[in-house]
Structures are given as C-alpha cells and as structure tokens.
N, C-alpha and C positions, 0 to 999 in steps of 0.2 A: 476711500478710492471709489470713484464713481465715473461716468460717461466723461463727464466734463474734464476728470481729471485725465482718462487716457488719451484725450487731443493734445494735452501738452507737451512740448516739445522734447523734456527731459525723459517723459515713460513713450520707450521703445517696443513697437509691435514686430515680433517675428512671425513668422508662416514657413512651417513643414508639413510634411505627412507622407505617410507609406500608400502608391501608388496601387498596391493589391494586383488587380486580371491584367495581363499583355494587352497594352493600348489605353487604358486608363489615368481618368486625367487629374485630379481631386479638383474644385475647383473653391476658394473662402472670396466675402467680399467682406468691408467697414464700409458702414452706414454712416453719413456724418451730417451736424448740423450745420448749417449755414456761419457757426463760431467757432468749430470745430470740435465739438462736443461727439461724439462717438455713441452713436444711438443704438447700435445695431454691430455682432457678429455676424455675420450667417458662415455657415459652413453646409458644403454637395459636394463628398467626397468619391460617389459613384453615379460616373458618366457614362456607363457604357450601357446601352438599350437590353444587353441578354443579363443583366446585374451583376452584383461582383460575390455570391455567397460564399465560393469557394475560397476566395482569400480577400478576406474583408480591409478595406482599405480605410484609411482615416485621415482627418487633418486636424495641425494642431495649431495654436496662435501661445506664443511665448512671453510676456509683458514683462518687461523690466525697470525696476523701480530704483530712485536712486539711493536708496537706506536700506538697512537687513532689517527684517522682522521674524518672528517666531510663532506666532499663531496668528491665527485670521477667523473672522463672523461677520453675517452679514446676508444676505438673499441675493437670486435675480431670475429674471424670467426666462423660460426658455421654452419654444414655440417652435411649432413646422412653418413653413412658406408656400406648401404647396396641399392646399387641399383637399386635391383628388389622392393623393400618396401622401401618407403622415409619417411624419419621422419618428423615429422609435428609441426609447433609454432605457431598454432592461433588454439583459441576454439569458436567456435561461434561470431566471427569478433568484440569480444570483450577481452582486454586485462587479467592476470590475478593481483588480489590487495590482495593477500592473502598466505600465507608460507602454512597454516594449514586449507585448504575446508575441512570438516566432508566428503562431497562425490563430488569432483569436477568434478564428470564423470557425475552428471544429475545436479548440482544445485550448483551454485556460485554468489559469488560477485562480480564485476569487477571494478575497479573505474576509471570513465568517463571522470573524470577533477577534479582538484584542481582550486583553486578560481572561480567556475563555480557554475550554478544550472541549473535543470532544472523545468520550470514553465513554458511553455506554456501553448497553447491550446491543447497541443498532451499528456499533462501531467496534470492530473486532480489530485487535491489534496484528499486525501480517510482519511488524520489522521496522527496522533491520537490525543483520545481525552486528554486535560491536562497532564501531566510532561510526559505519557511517553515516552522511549526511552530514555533520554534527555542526561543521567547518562555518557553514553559511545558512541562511535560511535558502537559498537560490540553490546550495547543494544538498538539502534535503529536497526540494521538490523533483530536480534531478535523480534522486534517490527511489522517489515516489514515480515515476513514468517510467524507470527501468524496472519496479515492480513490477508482475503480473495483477497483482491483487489490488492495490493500491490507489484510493483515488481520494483521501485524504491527508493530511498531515496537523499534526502538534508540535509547532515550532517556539523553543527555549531560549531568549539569546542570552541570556545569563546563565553561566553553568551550563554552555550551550548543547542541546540535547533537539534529537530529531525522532518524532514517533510516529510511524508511517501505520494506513486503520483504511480497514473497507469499511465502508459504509451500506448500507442498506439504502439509503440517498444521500448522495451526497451534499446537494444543495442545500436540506435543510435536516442536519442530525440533531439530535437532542446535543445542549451544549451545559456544561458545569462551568461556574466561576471556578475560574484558574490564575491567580496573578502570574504576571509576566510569561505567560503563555499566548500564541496567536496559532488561531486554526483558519488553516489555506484549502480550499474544495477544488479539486484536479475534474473539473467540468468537462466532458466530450460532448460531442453534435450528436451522438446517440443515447445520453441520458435522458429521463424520463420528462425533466423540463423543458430540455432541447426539442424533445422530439413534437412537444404541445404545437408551437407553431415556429417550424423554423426559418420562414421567410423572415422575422422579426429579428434581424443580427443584430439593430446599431445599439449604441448606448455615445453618452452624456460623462464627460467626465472632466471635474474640477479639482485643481489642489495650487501645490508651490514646491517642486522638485529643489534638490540642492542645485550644487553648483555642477555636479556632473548630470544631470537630469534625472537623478532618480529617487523616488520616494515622494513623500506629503501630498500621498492624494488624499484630498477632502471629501468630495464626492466621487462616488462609483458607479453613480447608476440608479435605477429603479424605481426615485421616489415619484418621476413624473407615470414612469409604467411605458406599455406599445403603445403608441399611435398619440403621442404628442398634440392636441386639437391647437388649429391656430391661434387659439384666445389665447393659448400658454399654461404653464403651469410655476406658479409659485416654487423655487429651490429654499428651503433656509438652509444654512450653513450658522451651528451652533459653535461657540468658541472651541478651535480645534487645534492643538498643538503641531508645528511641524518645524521639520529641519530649518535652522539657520539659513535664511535664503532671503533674494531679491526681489526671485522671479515667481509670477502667477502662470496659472497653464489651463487653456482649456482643453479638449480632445475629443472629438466626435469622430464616430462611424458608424456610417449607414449601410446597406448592402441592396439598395435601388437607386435606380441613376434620377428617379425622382423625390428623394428621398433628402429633404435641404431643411438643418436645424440653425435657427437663428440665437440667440443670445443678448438680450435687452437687459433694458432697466437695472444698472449693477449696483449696489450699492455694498462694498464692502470696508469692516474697519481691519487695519493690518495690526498687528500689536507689536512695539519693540522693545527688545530688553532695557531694562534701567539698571541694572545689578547685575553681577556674575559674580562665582566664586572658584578659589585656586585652591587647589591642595598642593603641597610645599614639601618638598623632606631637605631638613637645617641639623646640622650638629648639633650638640649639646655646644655651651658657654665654656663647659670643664668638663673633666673624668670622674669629678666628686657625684657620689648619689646618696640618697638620703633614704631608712625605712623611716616611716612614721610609727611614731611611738604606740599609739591606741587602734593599728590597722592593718591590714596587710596591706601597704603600698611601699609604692619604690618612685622617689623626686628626684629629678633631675632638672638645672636650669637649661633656659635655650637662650641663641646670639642673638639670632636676629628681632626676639621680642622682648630685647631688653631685659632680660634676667625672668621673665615671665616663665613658674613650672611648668613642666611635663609628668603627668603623672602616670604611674602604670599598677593595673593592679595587681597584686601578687598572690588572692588568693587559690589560683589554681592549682598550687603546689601542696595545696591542704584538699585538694580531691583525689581520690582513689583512682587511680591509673589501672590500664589495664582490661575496665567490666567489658565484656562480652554475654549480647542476650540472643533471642533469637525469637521471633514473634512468627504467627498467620499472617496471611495475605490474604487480605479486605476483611482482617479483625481487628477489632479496637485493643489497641495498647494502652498503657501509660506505665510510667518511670520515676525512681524516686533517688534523692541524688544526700549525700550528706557530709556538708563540712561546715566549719563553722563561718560567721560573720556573711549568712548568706541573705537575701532582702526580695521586696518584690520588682524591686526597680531592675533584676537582672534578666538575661534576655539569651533564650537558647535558639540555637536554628540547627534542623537535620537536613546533613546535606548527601549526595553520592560517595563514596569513598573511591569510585573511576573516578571522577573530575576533583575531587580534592582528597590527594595524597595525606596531607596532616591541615587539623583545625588551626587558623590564621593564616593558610594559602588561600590563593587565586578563586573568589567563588565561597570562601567560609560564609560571608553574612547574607550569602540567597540561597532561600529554603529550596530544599528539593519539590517539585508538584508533584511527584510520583506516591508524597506520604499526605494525605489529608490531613488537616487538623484546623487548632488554632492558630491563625498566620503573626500573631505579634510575636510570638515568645516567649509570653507572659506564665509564670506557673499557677497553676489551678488554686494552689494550697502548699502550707508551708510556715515556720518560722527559721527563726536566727540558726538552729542548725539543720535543717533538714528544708527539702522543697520538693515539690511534685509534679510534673506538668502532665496530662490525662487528656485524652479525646482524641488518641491517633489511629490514624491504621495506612497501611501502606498497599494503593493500588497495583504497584508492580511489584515481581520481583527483584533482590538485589542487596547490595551490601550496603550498609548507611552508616553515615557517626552524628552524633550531635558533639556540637562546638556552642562553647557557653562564652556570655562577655558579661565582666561582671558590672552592675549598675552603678560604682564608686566614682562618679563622673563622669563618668564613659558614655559615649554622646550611642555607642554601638551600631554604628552605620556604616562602619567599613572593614574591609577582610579581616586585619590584625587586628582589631577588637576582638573577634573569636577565637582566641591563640587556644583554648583548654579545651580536651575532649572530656564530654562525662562518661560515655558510653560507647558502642558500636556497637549495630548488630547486623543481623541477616536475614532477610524474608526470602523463604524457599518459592519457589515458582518453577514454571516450566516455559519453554519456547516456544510461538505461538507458530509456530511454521513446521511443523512436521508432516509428513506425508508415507504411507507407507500401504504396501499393498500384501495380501494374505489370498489363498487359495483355500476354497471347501475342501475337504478332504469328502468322497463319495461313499468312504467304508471308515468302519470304525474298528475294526482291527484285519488283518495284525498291524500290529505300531508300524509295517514300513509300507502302509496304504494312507498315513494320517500322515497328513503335508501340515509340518511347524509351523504355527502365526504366531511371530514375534518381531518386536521391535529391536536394535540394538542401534546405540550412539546418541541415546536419544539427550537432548542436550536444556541446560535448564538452569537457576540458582540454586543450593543449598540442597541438590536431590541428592537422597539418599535409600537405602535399602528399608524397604516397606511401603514409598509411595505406591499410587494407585492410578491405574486410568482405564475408565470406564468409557468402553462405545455406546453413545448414542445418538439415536436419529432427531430430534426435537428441534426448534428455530435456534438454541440458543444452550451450552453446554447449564443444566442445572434446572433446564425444563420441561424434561422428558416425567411423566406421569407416572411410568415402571419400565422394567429392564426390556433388553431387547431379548424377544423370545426366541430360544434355540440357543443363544448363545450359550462355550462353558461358564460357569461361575458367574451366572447374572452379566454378561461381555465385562468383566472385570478381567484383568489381567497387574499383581500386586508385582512390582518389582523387587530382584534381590541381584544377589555374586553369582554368577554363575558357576556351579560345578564340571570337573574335570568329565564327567560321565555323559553331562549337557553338550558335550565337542560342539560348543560355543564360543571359545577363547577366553580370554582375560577381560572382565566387561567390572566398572566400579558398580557396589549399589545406586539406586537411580536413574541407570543410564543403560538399562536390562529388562526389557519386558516378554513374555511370556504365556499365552493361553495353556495349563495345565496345571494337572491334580495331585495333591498328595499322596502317596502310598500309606493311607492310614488304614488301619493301627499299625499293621504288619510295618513297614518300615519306614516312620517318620523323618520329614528331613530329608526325602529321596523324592522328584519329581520329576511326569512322565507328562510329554505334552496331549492334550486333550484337543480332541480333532474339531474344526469347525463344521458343523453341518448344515448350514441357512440356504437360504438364497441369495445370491448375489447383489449387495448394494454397497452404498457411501454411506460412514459413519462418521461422525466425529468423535474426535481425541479429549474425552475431558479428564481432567487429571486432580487429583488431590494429594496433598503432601503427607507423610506418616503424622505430621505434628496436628493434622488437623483431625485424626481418629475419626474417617468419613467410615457409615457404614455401606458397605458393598452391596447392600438390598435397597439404597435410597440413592436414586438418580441424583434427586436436590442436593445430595451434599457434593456434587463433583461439579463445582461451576467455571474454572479455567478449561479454556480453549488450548489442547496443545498441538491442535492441527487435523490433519484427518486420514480414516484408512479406508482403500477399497477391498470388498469381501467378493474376488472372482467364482463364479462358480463355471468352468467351461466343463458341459459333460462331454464333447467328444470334438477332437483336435480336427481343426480346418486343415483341407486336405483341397489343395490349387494346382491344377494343372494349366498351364501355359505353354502355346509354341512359341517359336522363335520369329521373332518380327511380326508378330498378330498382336490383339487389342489381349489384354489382361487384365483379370478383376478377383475379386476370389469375394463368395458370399456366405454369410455365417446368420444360422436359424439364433435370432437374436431371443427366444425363449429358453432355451440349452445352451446362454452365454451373458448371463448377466454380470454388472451391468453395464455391457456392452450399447453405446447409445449415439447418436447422429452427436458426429465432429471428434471420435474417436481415430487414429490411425495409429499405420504397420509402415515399419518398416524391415526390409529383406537384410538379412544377415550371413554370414559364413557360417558352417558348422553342423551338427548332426545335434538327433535330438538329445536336448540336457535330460538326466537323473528327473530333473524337479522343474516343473514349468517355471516360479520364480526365482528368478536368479540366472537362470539357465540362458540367457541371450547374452553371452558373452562376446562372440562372433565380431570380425569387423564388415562394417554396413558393405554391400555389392553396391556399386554403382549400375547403370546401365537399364534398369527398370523402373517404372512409376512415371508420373504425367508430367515430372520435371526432367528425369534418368539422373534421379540421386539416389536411390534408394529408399525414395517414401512413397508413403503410398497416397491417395488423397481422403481426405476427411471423409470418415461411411456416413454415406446416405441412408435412407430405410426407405425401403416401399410402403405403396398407398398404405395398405393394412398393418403396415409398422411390424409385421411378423420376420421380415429380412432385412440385414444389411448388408449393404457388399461397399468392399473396397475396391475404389478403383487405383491398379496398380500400370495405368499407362499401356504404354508398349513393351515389349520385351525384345530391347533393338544391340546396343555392345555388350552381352552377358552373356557365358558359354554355359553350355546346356549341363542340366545337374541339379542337383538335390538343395534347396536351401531352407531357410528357418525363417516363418515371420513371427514377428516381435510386438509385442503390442503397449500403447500407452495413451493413457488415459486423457488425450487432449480438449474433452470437451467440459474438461473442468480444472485442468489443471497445464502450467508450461510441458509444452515437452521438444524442446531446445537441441540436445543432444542424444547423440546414441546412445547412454547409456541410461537416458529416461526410458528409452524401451526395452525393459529388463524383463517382462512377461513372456514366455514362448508361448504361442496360438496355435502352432501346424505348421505344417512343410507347404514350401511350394517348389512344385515339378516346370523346371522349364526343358521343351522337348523339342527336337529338330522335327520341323513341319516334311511329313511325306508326303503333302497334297496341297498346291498354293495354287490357287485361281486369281486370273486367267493362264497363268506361266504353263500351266500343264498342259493346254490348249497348242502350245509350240513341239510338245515332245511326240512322238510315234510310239506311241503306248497299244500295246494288244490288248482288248477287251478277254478277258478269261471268267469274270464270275460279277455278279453285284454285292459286294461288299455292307457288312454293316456298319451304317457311316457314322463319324465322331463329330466331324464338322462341319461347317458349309465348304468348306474348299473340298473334303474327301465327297462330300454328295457330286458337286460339279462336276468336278475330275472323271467320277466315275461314271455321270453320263455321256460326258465328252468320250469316254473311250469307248462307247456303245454306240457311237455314233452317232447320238439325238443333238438334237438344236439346243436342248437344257438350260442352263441356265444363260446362254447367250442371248435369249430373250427375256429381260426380266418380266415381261407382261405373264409367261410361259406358266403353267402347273407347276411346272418343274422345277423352275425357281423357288416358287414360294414354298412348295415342299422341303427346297434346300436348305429356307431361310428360316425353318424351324430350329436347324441345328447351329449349336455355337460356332461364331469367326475361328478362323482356324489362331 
C-alpha cells in the first residue's frame, strides 16, 4: 500500500478528531499528484493563538481497504511543515497505547511492553484487594486511578488477573520477561518526564483498529522524539500482528496552533490470512470405548471424521490425589511426582486455584506469572516412574495447584488436556496495603502510662502464629543495615492468639501483632506490652512468614512490604481557642509533635476527651467550621523556620459554642477520605461567644470603667473606643497597630 494506492477509488479516506479548548478548530489537508497519487497527510490540529495544552486536541484520518489483513510492515516519513514551530512525537518519554485518552494532555496510559512486568524493587505492589479490576484490562486501569498509590499496572488476559504497583517512575521501571503479561504506566502532567518540558504535548500515532475502533496500534510515539525537523524522520514499522481488520489509522496531536505534522512517503505491506483453524466438539460415532492393551488410554471413534479415534489418556488415575505442600515466597522449589508409564514428552503448568477451581477448567493450560520458573513444562529429570520438575519459586502469595497433561498424543495446548492435579500448595505472604498508627508512650511504667502498639486484622495468605514484622526505615523492606534504634525487640513484633488477659478479643494467629515482652522466667507464656519510646516517624511494615525462620536481629531477612505504621509522639495536646464568627486556626510546635509535617490535616469532631489518643475520635464530624464549613480543616502549612504549623480551620460561622475534639490524619502521605481516617485525638478546641466585635461595639453606649487586659484585636478596639480615643478608627493610628499585635477576635 503506497501513495498511489491511496488515490484510488476503492480505498476510502475518513477525517475526525477531538476538537480540545472552546473555539478550536483541528484542521487535515491530502496532498495529491497531478494522477492522483496522495503524496502528503498533513495534519494542525491546534488553531487557537493561546494553544490548546490544557486539553490536547487531535486529528485522525481512517483508510479503508477492501480485504481484511492481520499484520502490517513497512516505513514512512513524517515531518513538521512549519519551521519556526516543530511538531512533536513523544509525550513524556513514554509511548501512546490508547485511540481514545478522556484527557491525554495531563493523564494517560502508556503501554511499556507486552510479554513483560514490572515487579521489582522500584515497583511496590499497593493492590487490589480480591477480583478487582480482573474483568478487563480497561477495568484494571480504572482500578489503578481510583488507587491513591497507583500509577502502574500488570495486566493478565489469560487467567485474567490485575496487579496494580507504584513505581518509583513510572515511565521507565526495571521490566522482567513475563509471557502473556502487559505493563500499562498511569503517566500525569506532574511526573518527572512530564514536568522536563511540558510545552512538548503532541505525539504521532500509527496502527489498524478493528471494527469498533479499538486496539492495533503499531506506532505510539517517540521514535522521531520533540521537535520533528522538516527533513523528516524515517518511521519503520517491523512485522506487527494486529486485530482482524480493514482499516489503517493515523493520529496526531499537537498542543500549538503552529504546530502541523505531515505524513509522506508510505510504503506499507498489509499481510492476509491464508489459513484459519476451528475447534469443533462432535459425539463420538457409538457408546463403545476401548482401553488399550499395553497403556493407560481410553479410544473412542468420532462421526464426523469418519471413524477417525479420540484418544484420552488415562494415566492420571495412577497419581496420588490429594498432596498438599507448602513452600516460601521468592524461594526456590521443586517437586517430585510418581506413577508409572510417565515420559518427557508430558507437560505440567501451575496455575491459581482462584481462577481455576479443578485442573481441566477454564485457564488449566496458562501458567500462572506469579510462580517463576521454566515456561514449557518440561520436567528437569526423571524416568518411567518417577519425574521432577525444579527451578520454581513463587513471587506472590497464594494458593496454587499444578495440572499435568499427559504426552500420549496429547498435542497439550488446551484447558482439558490438563484434566490431573499432581499437587497443591500454598505460599504464605502478606497484604501489601496495611497502614496503622501507634503512639510513644512518654513513661515506662506503670503499665497504664504505656499506650499498646499493635496491629489487629491484619490480613494476608497462609498467615499464621509465629509470623514476624519488623519496622524499618530503608528504601526498600530488606535493606535496612541494622534495627531501628529504641525500638522493643529490635521493632520486631512476632505474631500469636491472643489471650483472654490481652482484652484483645478473638484475633486468629497471623492476623495479631503486638510490641511486647515475655514474663521470663518467672511466668512463661504470659505477655505484657512494651512501651514505645522513639521519636516520632514513618516506618515500614516488613514481614516474614514462621516457615521462613527469619532471625529478628537481621533486617535482610524481612523483605515483603506489608504496608506502613506511623510512630506519633505528641508531648502535649493542642489546646485552640476560637470565637464565634472570627478567623480560626490552631498551631502546634511541630518539634513536640512528630511526625506531624506540611499537608497533614484535622478534623473537629463531637465528644470529650478519649481514655487513649488512638482510637479515641469516635465522635461524629461538626459541621459549620473550617475553610469549606465541613468540618475540615485545611492542609498545615509550616513557617519560614519550619519550627510551626498551624491549621487553618476557616471560620467559626453555624457551630454552637462548646468544647470539641480535633482529630488528626496523616494526609500528606496517605488518603484520608473519611471520618474515620481521623482516628488520632490532638486536643480540644474551644469555640467561645465573642464579647468584643469591631466595629459593632462602636454602635453600643458602653461606660469606660478600667483598661482591661486584652485577648484580641476586637477587645483592644473596643476598649479604646469606650475611652473615648479615635483608636483603632484610624488605621494609620499607634493605636491600631498596637491592637493589631493581638489575635482576630
């Protein structure tokens, strides 16, 4: 397919595109030869002189051809037209994977690789919890932007599975071959490539969508880079498979109204299919079936091939049903299996036991990515009754079975080939999303000055009494050099059952954690919580399972992430006085309140003060105060010297005078969505009826009797005004600016 060919009559040019800023016009032209050879795309999809970054507009041209083809190779040129302003094909140094971005100009998806993942250390897993996402890839990314944390994805469409991972950048994370894995990057206008130069919005985009328009992009971007030179730049397009389709597409957006990418020189070849294959299900010919005499199988004839068998093989019913093991997470396994008449030509695959209930369902013959290994199936070693297959280990937690097919003709490329389980097991792990906050205790006895750091509900596979999770501060859980100092027990805290004496409740092992000490010698088996006494910061949750006999003096052995706790130290409760209808703020000595840090906020609550600052903000939120009059308060700032912060908590305008609770939650590192994210009590705030409001006091016939010691600017006014001076009525006045030492009333 080439120039010449798109002048003819039977291939169809379409022209759309998304319009972007109010009043924006996109505008495409075809270039043609004097025979009607098609020499020239151009596409200026922003017209408007102030540009269009905010919502990037594009155009697109649709060609339709009159044959289906399935892959395409091939080159073509693509060039800017105006050389004071160069048109641009890269958006933030990641390609584009999408026809249809809602707003491609601050927030897309980009997809990083096919058969790839990424799962390092640079890519921390954040979710989710159970099925979702699972449904579509388009409902994992959905998944991924309702995250807080979220700005990558590991999408499965086989055994479909969604694994949602922050990155440390997203653009370009360290990536592992993954078959039938695709990693998608949740790019913002504020990431670190974004932010290089973000005048540079447009990008270059080639492929052949189906027949609804979606999918088979070939090109995404990048290879020409910003700034296009008129000479052009060479595209190649390597043989690339795509949907069943007619149609070709190209798609440009630029985000300057001088900003016009042309398209030349095409020379592309389309490929079409010659072959296709059916899978069929036919009755047997008869009810007769045949075992073979020297084998386990089971023959049966079929109709429609003419008496042609079906063979099945039967020796799964000579393997041991039942085995259940149970391995580490990210340790090497292997397994050994024994029945007779077993060969190398058979072929195992470990799959989820969530997505496949019994081996020979929906998903039997795709391995699961979450168990590394060798991808054929092949066993390592072995004869006629025994086989081995070695070199696994399992990056996640979770339940698994292997399903075997046996090699007796067995082509084993579809689910029912896998009909035999050899094994099941279960790799213990923990949930990468915990969160949980602890207070210093300031005394270390008696026991009811030592405020309990404990975890409960904490949630995970295969946890059980003994696990372990160690806080540390390090880039990365298992790279911390030695323990955190001050902490009890090296910040270890070993999980068990809670006892009746713990007035804990009913908690399983595993799902129990706990800072405290044995009662040894004297009485064993009896534990008393052990106060934290640090300073206040953010740790992480690293966690090791009992099976993996980590020792509690070596950071390196705890390398799962299971989330993170904050360690408060407030030494003395915020104490806010506010009048009624004046400005309101409350500020706290951010050295005696770690770590308390800019973009944290309060919210006011009902109630008196709780037993125990955590937990203690049960109260429902007051309306009627803060910079919205919801109840919140706004993000703390900190002063120059970073020694204060204050809340700003608005006005104090529909709220009746009284005693209330503010509540604190850690927002500059974490969602805090709901009321019951602010589960911290900080201090009381005092809302008080104003006895002194300027100018209004100025109307009253008030008797001078004494000068008072003032609280506010309104009681200083006030109190000149009834002395009869000019005071604050002159703001140029001494008397002002003496008033305006003291706080708004």
């Amino acid at each position: 397919l080439t120039g010449e060919d798109l002048g003819r009559p039977e291939i169809i040019l379409s022209w759309s595109s998304r319009s972007g800023p109010v009043e924006n016009i996109p505008q495409h032209q075809v270039k043609l030869h004097s025979n009607g050879t098609v020499l020239e795309l151009a596409f200026a999809p922003c017209n408007v002189t102030e540009g269009c970054g905010v919502s990037l507009p594009s155009t697109r041209v649709d060609i339709a051809v009159p044959f289906d083809f399935v892959a395409v190779r091939g080159y073509f040129l693509e060039y800017s037209l105006n050389a004071d302003d160069l048109a641009d094909d890269c958006r933030g140094g990641a390609r584009q994977t999408q026809w249809d971005e809602p707003n491609p100009a601050r927030s897309y998806f980009t997809e990083l690789g096919t058969g790839m993942s990424a799962e390092g250390l640079d890519c921390e897993r954040v979710g989710p919890e159970g099925d979702e996402g699972r449904e579509t890839v388009e409902a994992c990314k959905q998944a991924c932007r309702e995250n807080y944390f979220c700005n990558l994805i590991n999408y499965r469409e086989s055994a479909r599975n969604c694994d949602l991972r922050y990155c440390l950048n997203a653009s370009s994370p360290e990536l592992w071959d993954n078959p039938d894995v695709n990693v998608h990057a949740l790019i913002e206008a504020n990431d670190t490539d974004e932010l290089l130069d973000p005048t540079h919005d447009g990008y270059v985009m080639f492929g052949a969508p189906n027949a609804s328009g979606w999918g088979g992009i070939v090109y995404g971007g990048c290879q020409a880079g910003r700034e296009v030179p008129t000479s052009g730049v060479w595209i190649t397009i390597p043989e690339t498979a795509v949907p069943r389709t007619s149609t070709l597409r190209w798609q440009v957006a630029q985000s300057r109204h001088r900003e016009i990418m042309a398209i030349g020189e095409i020379f592309l070849e389309l490929l079409q299919p010659i072959a296709e294959e059916h899978t069929i299900v036919e009755p047997a010919a008869s009810k007769m079936v045949t075992m073979a005499p020297d084998r386990l199988e089971i023959v049966a004839s079929t109709a429609i091939y003419k008496g042609s068998l079906a063979v099945w093989d039967a020796r799964g019913f000579d393997i041991p049903s039942g085995r259940y093991e149970e391995y580490k997470l990210r340790s090497v396994f292997s397994f050994t299996v024994r029945a007779p008449f077993l060969q190398d030509a058979d072929r195992m695959r470990i799959v989820e036991s969530n997505d496949v209930a019994a081996c020979g369902d929906a998903y039997s013959s795709v391995a699961t990515l979450k168990v590394q290994g060798p991808t054929d199936g092949k066993r390592n070693m072995g004869g006629s009754s025994y086989s081995t297959w070695d070199g696994f280990a399992a990056m996640q937690p979770g339940s698994y079975r292997v399903c075997f097919c046996g090699g007796f003709g067995e082509c084993c490329n579809v689910d029912g080939a896998y009909a035999t389980e050899l094994l099941s097991f279960v790799v213990a792990g923990a949930s990468s999303d915990h969160y949980a906050v602890c207070e210093v205790s300031l005394k270390n006895w008696p026991l009811s000055e030592i405020k309990t750091c404990l975890i409960d509900g904490f949630r995970g596979v295969g946890t059980q009494s003994g696990d372990m999770l160690m806080l540390q501060t390090g880039d990365f859980c298992g790279t911390a050099t030695s323990p955190i100092p001050g902490l009890p027990n090296n910040g270890v805290m070993t999980s068990r059952a809670p006892a009746a004496r713990d007035l804990a409740g009913v908690h399983q092992g595993g799902t129990w954690f706990r800072f405290e000490n044995e009662n040894l010698p004297d009485d064993p088996g009896i534990f008393d919580p052990a106060p934290v006494m640090t300073d206040g910061f953010i740790a992480k949750l690293c966690w090791c399972s009992k099976l993996s006999n980590c020792n509690p003096n070596i950071p390196t052995d705890f390398t799962i992430l299971a989330g993170f706790m904050t360690i408060v130290r407030l030494e003395t409760d915020m104490n806010v006085t506010c009048f009624m209808r004046g400005p309101c703020s409350g500020d706290v000595q951010l050295a005696s309140a770690k770590p308390m840090t800019a973009g944290d906020q309060l919210v006011v609550k009902a109630g008196t003060r709780p037993l125990t600052r955590l937990g203690g903000c049960t109260g429902e939120v007051v309306p009627g105060v803060g910079p919205l009059l919801d109840g919140y308060s706004g993000r703390l700032t900190t002063s120059a010297d970073g020694l204060t912060g204050t809340y700003d908590l608005g006005q104090a305008a529909s709220i009746t005078t009284g005693e209330y609770r503010l509540c604190w939650c850690q927002a500059s590192t974490r969602p805090c969505n709901y009321p019951e994210d602010f589960n911290f009590d900080v201090g009381r705030l005092t809302l008080a009826a104003a006895n002194y409001v300027w100018p209004l006091c100025t109307l009253q016939d008030v008797i001078f009797t004494a000068w008072r010691e003032w609280q506010t600017f309104d009681d200083c006014c006030c109190n000149y005004n009834e002395a009869g001076a000019v005071g604050c009525k002159d703001e140029t006045s001494y008397t002002y600016k003496l008033c305006r030492e003291y706080p708004l009333r």
